[in-house]
GUTORKOL-732136 format. One line per field, with one value per residue (C-alpha): residue number from 1; residue in one letter; chain; z, x, y. Coordinates in nm, 2 decimals, padded with zeros to 4 digits, always signed. Layout:
BEGIN
n <- c(NUM,...);
res <- c(A,...);
chain <- c(A,...);
c3 <- c(Z,...);
c1 <- c(X,...);
c2 <- c(Y,...);
This chain:
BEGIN
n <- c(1,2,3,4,5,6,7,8,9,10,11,12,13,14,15,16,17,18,19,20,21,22,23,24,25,26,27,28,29,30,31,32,33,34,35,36,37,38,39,40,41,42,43,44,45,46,47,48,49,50,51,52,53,54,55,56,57,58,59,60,61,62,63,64,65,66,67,68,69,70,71,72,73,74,75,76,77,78,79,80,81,82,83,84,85,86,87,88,89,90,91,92,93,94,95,96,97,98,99,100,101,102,103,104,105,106,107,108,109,110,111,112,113,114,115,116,117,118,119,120,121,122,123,124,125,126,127,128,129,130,131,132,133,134,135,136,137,138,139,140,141,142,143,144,145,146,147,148,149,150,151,152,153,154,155,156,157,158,159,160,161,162,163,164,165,166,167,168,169,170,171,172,173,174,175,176,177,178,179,180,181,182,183,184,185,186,187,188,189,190,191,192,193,194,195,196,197,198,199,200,201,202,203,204,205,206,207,208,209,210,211,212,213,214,215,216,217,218,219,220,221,222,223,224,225,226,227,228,229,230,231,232,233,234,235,236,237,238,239,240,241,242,243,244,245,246,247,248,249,250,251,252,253,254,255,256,257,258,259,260,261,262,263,264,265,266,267,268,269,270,271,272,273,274,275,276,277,278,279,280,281,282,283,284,285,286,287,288,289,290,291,292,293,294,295,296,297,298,299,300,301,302,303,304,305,306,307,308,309,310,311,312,313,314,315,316,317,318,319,320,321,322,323,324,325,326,327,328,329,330,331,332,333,334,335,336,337,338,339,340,341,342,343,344,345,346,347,348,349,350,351,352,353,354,355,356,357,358,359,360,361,362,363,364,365,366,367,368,369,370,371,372,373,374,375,376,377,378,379,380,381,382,383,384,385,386,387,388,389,390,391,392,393,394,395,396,397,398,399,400,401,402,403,404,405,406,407,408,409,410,411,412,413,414,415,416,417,418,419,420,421,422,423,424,425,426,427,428,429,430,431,432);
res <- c(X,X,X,X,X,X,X,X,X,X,X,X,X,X,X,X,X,X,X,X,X,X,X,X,X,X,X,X,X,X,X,X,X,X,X,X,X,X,X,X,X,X,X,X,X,X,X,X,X,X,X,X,X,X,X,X,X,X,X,X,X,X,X,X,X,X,X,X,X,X,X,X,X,X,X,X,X,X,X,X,X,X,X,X,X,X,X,X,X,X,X,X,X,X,X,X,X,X,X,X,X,X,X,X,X,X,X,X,X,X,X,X,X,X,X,X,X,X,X,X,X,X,X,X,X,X,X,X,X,X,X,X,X,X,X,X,X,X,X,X,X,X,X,X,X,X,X,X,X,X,X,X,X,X,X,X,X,X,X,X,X,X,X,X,X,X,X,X,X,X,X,X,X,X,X,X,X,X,X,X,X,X,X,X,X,X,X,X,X,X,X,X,X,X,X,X,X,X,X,X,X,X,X,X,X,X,X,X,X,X,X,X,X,X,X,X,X,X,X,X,X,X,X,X,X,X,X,X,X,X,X,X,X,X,X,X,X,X,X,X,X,X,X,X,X,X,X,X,X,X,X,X,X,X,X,X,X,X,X,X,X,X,X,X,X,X,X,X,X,X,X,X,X,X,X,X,X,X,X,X,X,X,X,X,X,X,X,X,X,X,X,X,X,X,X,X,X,X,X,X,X,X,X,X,X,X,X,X,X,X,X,X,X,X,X,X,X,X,X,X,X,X,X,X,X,X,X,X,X,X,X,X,X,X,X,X,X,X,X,X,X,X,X,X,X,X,X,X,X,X,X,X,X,X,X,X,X,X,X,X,X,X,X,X,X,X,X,X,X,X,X,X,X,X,X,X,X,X,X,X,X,X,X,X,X,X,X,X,X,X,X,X,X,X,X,X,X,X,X,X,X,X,X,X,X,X,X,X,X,X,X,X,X,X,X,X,X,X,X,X,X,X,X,X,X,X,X,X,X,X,X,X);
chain <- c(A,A,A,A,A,A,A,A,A,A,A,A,A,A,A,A,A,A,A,A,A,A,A,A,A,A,A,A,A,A,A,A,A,A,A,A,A,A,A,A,A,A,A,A,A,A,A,A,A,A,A,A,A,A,A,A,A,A,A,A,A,A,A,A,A,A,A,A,A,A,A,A,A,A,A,A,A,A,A,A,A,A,A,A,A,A,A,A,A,A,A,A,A,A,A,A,A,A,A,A,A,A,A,A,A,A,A,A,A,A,A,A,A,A,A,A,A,A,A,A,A,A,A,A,A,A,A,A,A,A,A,A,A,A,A,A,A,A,A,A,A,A,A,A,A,A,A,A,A,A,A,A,A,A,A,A,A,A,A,A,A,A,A,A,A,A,A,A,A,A,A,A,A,A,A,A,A,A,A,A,A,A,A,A,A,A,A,A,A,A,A,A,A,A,A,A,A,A,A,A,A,A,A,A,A,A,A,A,A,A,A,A,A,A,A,A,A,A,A,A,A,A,A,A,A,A,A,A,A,A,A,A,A,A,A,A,A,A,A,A,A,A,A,A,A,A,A,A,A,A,A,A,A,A,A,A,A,A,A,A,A,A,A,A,A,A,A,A,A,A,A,A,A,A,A,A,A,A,A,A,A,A,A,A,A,A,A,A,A,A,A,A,A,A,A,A,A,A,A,A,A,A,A,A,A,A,A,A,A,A,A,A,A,A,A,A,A,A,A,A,A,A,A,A,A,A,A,A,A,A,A,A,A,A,A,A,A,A,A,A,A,A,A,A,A,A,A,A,A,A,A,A,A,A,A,A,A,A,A,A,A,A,A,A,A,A,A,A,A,A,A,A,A,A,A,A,A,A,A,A,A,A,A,A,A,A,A,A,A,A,A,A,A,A,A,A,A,A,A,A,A,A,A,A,A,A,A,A,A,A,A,A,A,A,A,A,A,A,A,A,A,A,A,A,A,A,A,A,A,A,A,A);
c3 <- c(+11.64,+11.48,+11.05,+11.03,+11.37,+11.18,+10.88,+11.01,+11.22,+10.89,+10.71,+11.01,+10.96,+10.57,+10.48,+10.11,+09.84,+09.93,+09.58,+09.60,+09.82,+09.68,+09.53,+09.25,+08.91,+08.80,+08.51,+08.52,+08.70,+09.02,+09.32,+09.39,+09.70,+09.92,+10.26,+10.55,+10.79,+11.10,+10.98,+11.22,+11.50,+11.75,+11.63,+11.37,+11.15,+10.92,+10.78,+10.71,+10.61,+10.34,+10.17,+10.11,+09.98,+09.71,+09.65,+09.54,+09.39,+09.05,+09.17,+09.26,+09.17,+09.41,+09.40,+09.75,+10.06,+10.35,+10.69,+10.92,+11.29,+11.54,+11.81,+11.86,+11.63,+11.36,+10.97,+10.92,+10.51,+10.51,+10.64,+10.28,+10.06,+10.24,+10.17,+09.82,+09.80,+09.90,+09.64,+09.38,+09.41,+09.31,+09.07,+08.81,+08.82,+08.96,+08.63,+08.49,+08.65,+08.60,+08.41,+08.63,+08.95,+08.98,+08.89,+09.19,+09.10,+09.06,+09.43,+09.53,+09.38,+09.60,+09.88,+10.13,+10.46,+10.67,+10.99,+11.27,+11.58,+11.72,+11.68,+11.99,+12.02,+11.80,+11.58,+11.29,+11.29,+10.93,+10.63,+10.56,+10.22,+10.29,+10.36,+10.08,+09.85,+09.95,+09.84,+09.54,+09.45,+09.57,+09.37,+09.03,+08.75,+08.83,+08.85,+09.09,+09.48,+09.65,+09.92,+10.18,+10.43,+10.79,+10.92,+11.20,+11.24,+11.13,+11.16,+10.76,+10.68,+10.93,+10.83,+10.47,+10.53,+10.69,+10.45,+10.16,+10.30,+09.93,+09.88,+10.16,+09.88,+09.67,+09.96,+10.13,+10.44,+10.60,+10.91,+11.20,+11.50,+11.85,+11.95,+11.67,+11.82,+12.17,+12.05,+11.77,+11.98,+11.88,+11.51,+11.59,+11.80,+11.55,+11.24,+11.45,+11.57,+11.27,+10.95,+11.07,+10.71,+10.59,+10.45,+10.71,+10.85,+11.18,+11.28,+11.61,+11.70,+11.36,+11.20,+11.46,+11.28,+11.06,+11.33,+11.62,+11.59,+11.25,+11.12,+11.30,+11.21,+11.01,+10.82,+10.89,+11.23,+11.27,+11.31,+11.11,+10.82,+10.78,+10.83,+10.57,+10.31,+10.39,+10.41,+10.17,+09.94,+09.73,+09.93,+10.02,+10.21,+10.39,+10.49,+10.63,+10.89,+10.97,+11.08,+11.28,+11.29,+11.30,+11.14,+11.29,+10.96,+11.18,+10.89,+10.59,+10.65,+10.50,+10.19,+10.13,+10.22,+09.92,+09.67,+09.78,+09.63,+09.69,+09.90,+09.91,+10.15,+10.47,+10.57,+10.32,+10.42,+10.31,+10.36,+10.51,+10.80,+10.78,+10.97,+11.07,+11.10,+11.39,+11.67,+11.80,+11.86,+12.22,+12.37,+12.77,+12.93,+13.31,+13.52,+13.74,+13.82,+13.71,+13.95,+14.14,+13.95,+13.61,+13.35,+13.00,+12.64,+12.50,+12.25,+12.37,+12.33,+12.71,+12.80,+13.12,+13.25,+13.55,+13.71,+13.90,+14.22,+14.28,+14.04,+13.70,+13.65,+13.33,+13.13,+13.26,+13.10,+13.21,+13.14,+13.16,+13.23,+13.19,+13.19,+13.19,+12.85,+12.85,+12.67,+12.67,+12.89,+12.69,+12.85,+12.80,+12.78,+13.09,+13.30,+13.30,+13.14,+12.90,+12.86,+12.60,+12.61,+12.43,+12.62,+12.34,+12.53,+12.82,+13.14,+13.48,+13.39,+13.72,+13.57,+13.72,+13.65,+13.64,+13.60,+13.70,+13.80,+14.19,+14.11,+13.86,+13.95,+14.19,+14.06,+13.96,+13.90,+13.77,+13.57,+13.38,+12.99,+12.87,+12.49,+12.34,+12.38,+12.12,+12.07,+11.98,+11.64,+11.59,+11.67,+11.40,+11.43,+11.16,+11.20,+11.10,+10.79,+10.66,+10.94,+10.98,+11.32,+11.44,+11.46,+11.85,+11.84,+12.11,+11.82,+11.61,+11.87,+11.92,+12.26,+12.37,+12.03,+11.86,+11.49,+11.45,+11.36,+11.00,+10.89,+11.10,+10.92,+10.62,+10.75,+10.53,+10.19,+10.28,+10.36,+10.09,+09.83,+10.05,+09.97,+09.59,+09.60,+09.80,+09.54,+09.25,+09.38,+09.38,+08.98,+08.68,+08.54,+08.33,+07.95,+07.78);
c1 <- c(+07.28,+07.60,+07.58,+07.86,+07.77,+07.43,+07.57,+07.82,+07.48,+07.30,+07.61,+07.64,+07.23,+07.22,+07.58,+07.75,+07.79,+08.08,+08.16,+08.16,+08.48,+08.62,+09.02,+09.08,+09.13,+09.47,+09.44,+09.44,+09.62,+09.76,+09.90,+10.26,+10.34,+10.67,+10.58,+10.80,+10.78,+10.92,+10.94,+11.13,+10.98,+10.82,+10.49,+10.40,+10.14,+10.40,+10.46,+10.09,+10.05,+10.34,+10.17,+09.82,+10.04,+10.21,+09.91,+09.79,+10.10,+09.95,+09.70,+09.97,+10.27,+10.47,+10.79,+10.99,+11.01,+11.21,+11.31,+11.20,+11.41,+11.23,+11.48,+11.71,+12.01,+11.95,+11.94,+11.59,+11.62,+11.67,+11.33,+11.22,+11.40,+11.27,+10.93,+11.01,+11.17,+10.77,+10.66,+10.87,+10.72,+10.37,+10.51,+10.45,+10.04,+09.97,+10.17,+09.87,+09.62,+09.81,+10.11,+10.10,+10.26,+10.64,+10.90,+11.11,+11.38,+11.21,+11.12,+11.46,+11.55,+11.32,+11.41,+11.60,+11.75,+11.66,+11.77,+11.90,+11.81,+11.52,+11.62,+11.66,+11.56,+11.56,+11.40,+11.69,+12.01,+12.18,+12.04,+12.01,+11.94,+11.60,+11.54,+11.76,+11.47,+11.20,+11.37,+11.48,+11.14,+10.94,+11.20,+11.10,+10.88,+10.58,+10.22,+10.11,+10.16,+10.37,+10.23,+10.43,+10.26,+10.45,+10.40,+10.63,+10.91,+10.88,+11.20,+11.33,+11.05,+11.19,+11.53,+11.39,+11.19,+11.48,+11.73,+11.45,+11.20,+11.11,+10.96,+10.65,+10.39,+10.47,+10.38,+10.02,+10.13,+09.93,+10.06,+10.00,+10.05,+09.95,+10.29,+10.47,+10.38,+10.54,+10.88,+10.93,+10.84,+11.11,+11.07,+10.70,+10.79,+11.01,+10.71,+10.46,+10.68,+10.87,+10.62,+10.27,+10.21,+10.23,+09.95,+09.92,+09.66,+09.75,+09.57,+09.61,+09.35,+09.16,+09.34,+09.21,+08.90,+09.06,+09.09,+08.89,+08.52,+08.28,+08.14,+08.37,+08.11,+08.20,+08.51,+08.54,+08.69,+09.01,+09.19,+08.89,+08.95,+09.32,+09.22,+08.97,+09.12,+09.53,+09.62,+09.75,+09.72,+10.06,+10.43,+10.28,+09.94,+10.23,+10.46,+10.16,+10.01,+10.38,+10.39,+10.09,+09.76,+09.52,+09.48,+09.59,+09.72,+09.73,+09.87,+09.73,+09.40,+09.66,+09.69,+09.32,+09.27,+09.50,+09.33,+09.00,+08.74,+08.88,+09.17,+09.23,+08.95,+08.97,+08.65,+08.50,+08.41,+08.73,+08.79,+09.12,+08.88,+08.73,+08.91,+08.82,+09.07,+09.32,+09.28,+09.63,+09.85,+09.87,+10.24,+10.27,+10.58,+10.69,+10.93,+11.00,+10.74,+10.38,+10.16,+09.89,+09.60,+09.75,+09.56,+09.70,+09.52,+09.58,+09.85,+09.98,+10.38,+10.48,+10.81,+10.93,+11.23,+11.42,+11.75,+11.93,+12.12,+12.50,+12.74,+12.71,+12.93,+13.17,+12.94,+12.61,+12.30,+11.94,+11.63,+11.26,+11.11,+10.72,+10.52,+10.89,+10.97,+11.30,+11.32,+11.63,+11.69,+11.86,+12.12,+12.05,+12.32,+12.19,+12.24,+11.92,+11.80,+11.46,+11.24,+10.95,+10.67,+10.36,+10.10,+09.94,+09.59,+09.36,+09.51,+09.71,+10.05,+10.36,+10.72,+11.05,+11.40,+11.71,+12.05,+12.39,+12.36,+12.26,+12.04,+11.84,+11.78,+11.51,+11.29,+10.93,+10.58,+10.25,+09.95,+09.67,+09.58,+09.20,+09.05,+09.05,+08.73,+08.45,+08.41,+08.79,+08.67,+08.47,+08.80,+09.05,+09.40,+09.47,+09.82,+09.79,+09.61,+09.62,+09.66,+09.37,+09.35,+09.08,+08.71,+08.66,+08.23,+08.20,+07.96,+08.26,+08.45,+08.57,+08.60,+08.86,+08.93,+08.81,+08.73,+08.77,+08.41,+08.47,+08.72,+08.53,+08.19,+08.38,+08.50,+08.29,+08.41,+08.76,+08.82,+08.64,+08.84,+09.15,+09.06,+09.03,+09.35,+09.48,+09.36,+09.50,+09.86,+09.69,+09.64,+09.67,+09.42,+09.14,+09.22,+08.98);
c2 <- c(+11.26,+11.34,+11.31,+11.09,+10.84,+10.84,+10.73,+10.49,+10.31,+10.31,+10.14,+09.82,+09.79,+09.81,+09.67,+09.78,+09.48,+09.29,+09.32,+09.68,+09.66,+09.35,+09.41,+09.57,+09.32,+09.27,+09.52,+09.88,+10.13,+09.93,+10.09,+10.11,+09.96,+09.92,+09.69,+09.73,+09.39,+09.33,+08.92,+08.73,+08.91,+08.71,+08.76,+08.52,+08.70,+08.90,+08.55,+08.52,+08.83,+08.79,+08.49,+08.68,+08.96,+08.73,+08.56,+08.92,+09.01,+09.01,+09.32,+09.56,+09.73,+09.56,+09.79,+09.66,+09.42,+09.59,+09.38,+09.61,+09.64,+09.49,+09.50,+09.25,+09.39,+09.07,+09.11,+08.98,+08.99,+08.58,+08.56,+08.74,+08.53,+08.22,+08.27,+08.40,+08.02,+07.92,+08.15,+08.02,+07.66,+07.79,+08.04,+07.81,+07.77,+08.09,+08.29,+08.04,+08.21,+08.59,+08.67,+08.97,+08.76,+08.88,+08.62,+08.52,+08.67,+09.05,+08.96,+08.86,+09.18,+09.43,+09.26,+09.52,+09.51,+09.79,+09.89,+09.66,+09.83,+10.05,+10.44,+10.60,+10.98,+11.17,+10.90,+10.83,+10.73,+10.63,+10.55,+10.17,+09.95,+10.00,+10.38,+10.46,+10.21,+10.46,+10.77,+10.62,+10.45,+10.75,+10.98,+10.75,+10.95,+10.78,+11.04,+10.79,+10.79,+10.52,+10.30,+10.24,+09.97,+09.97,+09.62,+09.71,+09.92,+10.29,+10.36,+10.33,+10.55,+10.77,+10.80,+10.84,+11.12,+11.27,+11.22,+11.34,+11.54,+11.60,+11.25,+11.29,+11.44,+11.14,+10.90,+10.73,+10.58,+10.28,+10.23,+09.90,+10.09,+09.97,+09.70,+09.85,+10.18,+10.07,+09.94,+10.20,+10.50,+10.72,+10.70,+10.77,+11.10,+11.21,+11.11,+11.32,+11.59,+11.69,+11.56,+11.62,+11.68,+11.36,+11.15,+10.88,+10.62,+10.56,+10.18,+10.10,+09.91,+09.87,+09.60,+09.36,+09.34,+09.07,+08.81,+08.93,+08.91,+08.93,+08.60,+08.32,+08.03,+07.71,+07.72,+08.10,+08.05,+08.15,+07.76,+07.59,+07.82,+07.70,+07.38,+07.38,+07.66,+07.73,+07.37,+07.19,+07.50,+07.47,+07.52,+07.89,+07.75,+07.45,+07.75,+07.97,+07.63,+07.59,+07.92,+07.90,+07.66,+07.97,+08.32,+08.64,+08.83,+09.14,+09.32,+09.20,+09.53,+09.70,+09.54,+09.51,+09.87,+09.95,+09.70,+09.86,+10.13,+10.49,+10.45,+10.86,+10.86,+10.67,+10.75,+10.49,+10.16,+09.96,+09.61,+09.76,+09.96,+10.29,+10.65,+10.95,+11.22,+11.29,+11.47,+11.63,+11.30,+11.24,+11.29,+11.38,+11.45,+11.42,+11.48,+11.16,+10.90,+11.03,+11.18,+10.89,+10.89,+10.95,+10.89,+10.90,+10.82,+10.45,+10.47,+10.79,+10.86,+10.92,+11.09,+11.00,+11.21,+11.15,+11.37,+11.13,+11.26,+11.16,+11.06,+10.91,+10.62,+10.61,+10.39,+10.43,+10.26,+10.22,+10.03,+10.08,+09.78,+09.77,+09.43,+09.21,+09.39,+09.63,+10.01,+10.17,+10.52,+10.77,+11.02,+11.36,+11.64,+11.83,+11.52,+11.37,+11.06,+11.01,+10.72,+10.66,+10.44,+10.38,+10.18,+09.98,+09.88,+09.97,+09.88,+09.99,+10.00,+09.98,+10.05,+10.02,+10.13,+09.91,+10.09,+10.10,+10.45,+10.45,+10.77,+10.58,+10.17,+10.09,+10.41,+10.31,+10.43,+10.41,+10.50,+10.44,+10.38,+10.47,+10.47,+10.79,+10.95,+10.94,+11.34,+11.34,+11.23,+11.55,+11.79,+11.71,+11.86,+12.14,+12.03,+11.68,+11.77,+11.42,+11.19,+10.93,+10.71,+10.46,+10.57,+10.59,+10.57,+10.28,+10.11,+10.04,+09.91,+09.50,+09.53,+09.76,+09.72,+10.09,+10.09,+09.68,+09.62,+09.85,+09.52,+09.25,+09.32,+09.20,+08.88,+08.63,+08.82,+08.86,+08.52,+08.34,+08.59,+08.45,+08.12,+08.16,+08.26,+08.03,+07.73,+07.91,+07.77,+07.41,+07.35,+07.58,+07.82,+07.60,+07.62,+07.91);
């Protein structure tokens, strides 16, 4: 048996002390961390995931709060400085328990629009309030790295790496991939294609571990641990059930993972999930509908070209349309058009196009998605140096869910560490 699949067996059978991987106190050297959050979505767990963060805000260096795009064209930055308003409430008993919390007004300050739309090909566009809050953070004199913590967009990471390429050294990525993955395929491409050098964790499926499987009996159930904990818990723990009654916090692994022991190696176990280093990132190109029988790696980027016959008409547009969701065609300067799409699970995908160009609409295929295979995580890429994806071993695996059991397995500590937190915005640190 492999070392490492050996180890990994011995870690599920003979688990570490939760204590060993518990946050890091609120003194010492914090990390310096800028999350990007696709809040206003229409996936609620950014909102949860933004009340554990504050509720934590006393353990970090918490340096900026960027409105990721999502797609839709909307400045999502009101969505910040609501739940700062939440935050403000308990401000007063939780500076009680930490003088460390951020004022309101230091988090009213950090707060940054970034881009509007999804970037087509080849990834950026313009720089926005928010790409130009990297550079300028990551630019700061400061020997430690910066965090950045993409909740859902990648696009004003994108556009800051291009503007300052000088900045990647300085930066740790933690990235949710999977859905974010699908919609912000082109900032992806261009991440993968043009910075393979950057120090990335790539979770696509990973960060499910925090509300899919692990301990789910009692009050750690997923509705019965609002019920029980969240409720009630100050204006933050009202906002979070109004939200929604039951936990996803899809990206909150990322948070913990930064609080944890060791965060320069993914490979530890990490409340935030353990990695294994990349194998060359997936990316298949075709011309017209995929051949039957296709086949094509969960998560993958997939470039569909198409060279429509007959003539283009003087505004043309098209659409892929996958699953009753719409991605944008892109007109090439040869005269044929390019699609992108990431399938985010395990499944047989049928596509179709609609466009006004009679070349294009009414064109479809099809194809298959599988999980990567488990001996991809014994043939790292010597391009992607420092780029960490989910552990594929089938014995780590939720499901179709690869790597979720390194974040489930923690379930019991995480939570009841959640709920501590969540009752110091109820009364005021006892008197020493």
């Amino acid at each position: 048996m492999h070392r490492r699949h050996l180890l990994a067996l011995l870690a599920m059978s003979l688990p570490l002390s939760a204590a060993a991987l518990a946050p890091a106190p609120s003194t010492g050297v914090k990390p310096r961390v800028i999350v990007s959050t696709d809040i206003g979505g229409t996936d609620f767990d950014d909102f949860q995931s933004l009340v554990h963060l504050l509720l934590y805000a006393d353990a970090i260096e918490l340096e900026g709060l960027i409105a990721s795009p999502w797609g839709e064209g909307r400045e999502r930055k009101r969505h910040l400085l609501a739940i700062i308003d939440a935050y403000e409430k308990d401000y007063p008993n939780l500076k009680t328990w930490s003088p460390a919390y951020p004022t309101p007004a230091r988090l009213r300050s950090i707060s940054k629009q970034g881009g509007l739309d999804l970037a087509p090909p080849p990834g950026w566009t313009r720089p926005t309030e928010g790409s130009d809050w990297i550079v300028q953070q990551a630019r700061k004199d400061d020997p430690r790295p910066l965090w950045v913590l993409l909740w859902g967009g990648f696009e004003d990471l994108a556009q800051a790496l291009h503007d300052a390429p000088d900045i990647k050294p300085r930066l740790r990525v933690y990235m949710i991939g999977g859905p974010n993955k699908k919609w912000s395929n082109a900032a992806y491409d261009y991440l993968a294609r043009e910075h393979a050098d950057l120090w990335i964790i790539e979770n696509n499926a990973t960060y499910r571990g925090w509300f899919t499987g692990g301990d789910q009996s009692g009050d750690l159930g997923n509705t019965a641990f609002v019920e029980r904990h969240v409720k009630g818990a100050g204006a933050l723990g009202d906002y979070f059930v109004g939200i929604a009654p039951q936990i996803k916090m899809g990206d909150t692994p990322s948070l913990s993972y930064v609080l944890g022991t060791n965060p320069e190696d993914p490979t530890r176990e990490n409340w935030g999930g353990s990695f294994v280093r990349a194998w060359d990132r997936p990316r298949m190109v075709f011309d017209g509908a995929p051949p039957e029988g296709t086949v094509v790696e969960t998560f993958a980027i997939m470039e569909l070209r198409y060279r429509p016959a007959g003539k283009a008409p003087a505004a043309p547009r098209a659409t892929l349309i996958v699953d009753k969701q719409e991605f944008p065609g892109f007109p090439q300067p040869d005269g044929s058009w390019l699609f992108l799409f990431s399938p985010k699970e395990v499944k047989a995908w049928t596509y179709r196009i609609a466009s006004n160009h009679p070349g294009l609409d009414g064109q479809s295929g099809g194809f298959a998605s599988r999980n990567p295979a488990p001996e991809l995580a014994r043939q790292p890429s010597s391009r992607y140096p420092n780029w960490w994806t989910d552990d594929p071993d089938p014995r780590l695996a939720e499901g179709q869910h690869q790597g979720a059991k390194t974040v489930s397995r923690w379930r019991d500590a995480f939570l009841r560490d959640f709920a501590k937190r969540l009752r110091r915005t109820q009364a005021p640190a006892p008197a020493k």
